[in-house]
N, C-alpha and C positions, 0 to 999 in steps of 0.2 A: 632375574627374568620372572613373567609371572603369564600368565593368561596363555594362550596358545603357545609362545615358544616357550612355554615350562611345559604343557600338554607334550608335545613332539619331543622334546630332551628325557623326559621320566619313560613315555612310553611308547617310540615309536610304532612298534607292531601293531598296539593298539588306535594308533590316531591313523596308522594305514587303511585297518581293516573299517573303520569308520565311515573313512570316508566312499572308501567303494562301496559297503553297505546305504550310506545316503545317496549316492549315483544313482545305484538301481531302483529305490526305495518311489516306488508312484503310490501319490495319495490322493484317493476320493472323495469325495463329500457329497452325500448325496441327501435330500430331502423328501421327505413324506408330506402329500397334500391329500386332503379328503373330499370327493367330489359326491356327488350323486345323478342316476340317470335312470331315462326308464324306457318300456316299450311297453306296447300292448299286443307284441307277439311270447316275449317272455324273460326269464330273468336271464337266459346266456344272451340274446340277441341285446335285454340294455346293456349289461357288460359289456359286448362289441361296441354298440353306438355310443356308451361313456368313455372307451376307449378311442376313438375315431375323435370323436371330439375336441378330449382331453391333448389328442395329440397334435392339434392344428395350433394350437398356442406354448406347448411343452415340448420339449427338444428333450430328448436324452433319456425318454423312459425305459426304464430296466424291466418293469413290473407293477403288478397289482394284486390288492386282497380284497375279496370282499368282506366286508366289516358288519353288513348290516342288509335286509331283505323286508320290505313293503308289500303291501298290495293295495291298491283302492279296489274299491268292491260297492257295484251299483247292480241292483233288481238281483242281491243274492251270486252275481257271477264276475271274475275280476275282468276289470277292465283295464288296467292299468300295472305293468309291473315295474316297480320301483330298488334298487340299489341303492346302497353307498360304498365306492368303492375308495382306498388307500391306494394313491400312485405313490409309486419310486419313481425318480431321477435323477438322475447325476450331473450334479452343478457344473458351469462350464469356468 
């Protein structure tokens, strides 16, 4: 005998516990994209609207990091607030 029914013959207990352990066993995969977004009310409001966005073509997000913070800056005052933010989500 060789392959599985030598596995089951040498160690049943163990190919038991195995296999209930793969049963229960749920695996995810999930993926990091890197967007960026902005407003010219301020850096949590483009995190909302890069989120809002992000999430009319992405299913499944878990989460986000901001990575990165911009300004454009015209007559000395910002005008523009800029992000790059790291989405999570979970491949289907």
């Amino acid at each position: 005998m060789t392959g599985l029914a030598d596995e089951r013959r040498i160690a049943p207990s163990l190919y038991a516990h195995r296999n209930r352990t793969e049963e229960r066993t749920i695996i995810a995969v999930a993926r990091v994209t890197k967007i960026t977004a902005s407003s010219n009310k301020g850096w949590e409001d483009a995190a909302r609207e890069g989120l809002k966005r992000a999430a009319k073509t992405i299913r499944g997000i878990t989460g986000f990091q901001v990575v990165g913070q911009k300004a454009k800056v015209e007559g000395g005052k910002i005008t523009e607030y800029r992000i790059t933010m790291e989405l999570t989500f979970v491949l289907e």
